[in-house]
C-alpha positions in Angstrom: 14.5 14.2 2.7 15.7 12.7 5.7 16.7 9.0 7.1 13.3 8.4 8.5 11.0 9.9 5.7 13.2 7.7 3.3 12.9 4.3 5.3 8.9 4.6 6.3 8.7 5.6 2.9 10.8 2.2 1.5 8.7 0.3 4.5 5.6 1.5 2.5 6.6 0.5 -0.6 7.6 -2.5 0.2 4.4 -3.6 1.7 2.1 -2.4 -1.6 4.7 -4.8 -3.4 3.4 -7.5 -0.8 -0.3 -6.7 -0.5 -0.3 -7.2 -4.8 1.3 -10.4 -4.3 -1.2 -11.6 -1.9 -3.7 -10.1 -4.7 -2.6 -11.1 -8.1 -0.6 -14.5 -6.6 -2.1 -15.6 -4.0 -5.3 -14.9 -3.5 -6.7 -18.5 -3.8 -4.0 -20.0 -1.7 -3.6 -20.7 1.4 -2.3 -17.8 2.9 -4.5 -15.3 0.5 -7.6 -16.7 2.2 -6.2 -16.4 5.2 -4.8 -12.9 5.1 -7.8 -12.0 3.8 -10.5 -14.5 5.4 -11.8 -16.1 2.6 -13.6 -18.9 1.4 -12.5 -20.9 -1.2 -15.7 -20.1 -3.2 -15.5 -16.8 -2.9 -11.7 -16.3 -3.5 -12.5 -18.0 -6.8 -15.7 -16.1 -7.6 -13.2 -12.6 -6.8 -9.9 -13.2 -8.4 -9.9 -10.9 -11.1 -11.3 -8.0 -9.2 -8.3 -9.0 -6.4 -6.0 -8.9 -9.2 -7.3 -5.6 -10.5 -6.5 -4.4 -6.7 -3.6 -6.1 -6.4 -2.0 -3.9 -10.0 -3.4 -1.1 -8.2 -1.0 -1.7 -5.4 1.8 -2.1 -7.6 1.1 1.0 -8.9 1.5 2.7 -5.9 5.1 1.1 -4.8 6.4 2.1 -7.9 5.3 5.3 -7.3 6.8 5.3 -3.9 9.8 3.8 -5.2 10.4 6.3 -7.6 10.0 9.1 -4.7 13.0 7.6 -3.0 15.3 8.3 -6.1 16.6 11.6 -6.3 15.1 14.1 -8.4 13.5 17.8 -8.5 10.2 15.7 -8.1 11.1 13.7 -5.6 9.2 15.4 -2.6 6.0 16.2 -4.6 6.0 12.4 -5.5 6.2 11.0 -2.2 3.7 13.4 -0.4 1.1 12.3 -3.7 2.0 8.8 -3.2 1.8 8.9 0.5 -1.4 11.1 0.4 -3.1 8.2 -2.0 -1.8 5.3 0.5 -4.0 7.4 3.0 -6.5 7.8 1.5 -7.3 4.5 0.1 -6.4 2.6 3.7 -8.6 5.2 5.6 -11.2 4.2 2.9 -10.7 0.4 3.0 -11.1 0.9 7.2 -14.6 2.7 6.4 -16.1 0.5 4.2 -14.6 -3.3 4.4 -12.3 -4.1 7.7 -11.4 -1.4 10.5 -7.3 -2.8 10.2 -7.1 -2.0 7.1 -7.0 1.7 8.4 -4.2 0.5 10.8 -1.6 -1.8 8.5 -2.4 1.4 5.5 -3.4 4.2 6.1 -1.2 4.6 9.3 2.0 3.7 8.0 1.6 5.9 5.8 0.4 8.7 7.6 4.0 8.0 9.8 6.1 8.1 6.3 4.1 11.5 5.1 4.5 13.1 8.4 8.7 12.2 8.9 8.7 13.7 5.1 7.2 16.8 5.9 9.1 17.4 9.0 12.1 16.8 6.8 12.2 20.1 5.1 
């Protein structure tokens, strides 16, 4: 599918893996509240539903991480993946924090469009 489409693609991955650490792991630490400018009360009050995101990430970098083996499926996996990393950053920029639109939804915009212009 193409150098680029692979690596944006990997890059993608890799950073759902690190958004559900900062979810399931870290939300009450340190650098959880920061990332996500928190107080301690409410990072306490939250860390189940943050968990519950967090799994929902992981979800999606295994998804992605499947799309970079190669298969028949393979192209049809990473679009779906890439469409869902879209559409939940463009979401999460509408109704919580404007960046989330930028460190989501754009990155994987970049990985979806390098994969179509692969073929």
């Amino acid at each position: 599918m193409g150098i680029v489409s692979t690596a944006l693609t990997a890059l993608v991955a890799l950073e759902h893996v690190y958004i559900l650490v900062l979810e399931m792991f870290l939300w009450r630490k340190p650098q959880g509240m920061k990332t996500f400018d928190l107080t301690p009360e409410f990072a306490e009050a939250s860390a189940a539903m943050a968990a519950n995101q967090g799994l929902y990430n992981g979800f999606l970098a295994a998804g992605l991480a499947l799309s970079l083996a190669p298969s028949a499926h393979a192209f049809v996996a990473r679009v779906f993946f890439l469409c869902c990393v879209v559409v939940a950053g463009l979401y999460g920029g509408l109704t919580v924090k404007p960046r989330i639109a930028l460190v989501q939804a754009l990155p994987a915009a970049l990985a979806l469009l390098a994969t179509w212009l692969a073929i």
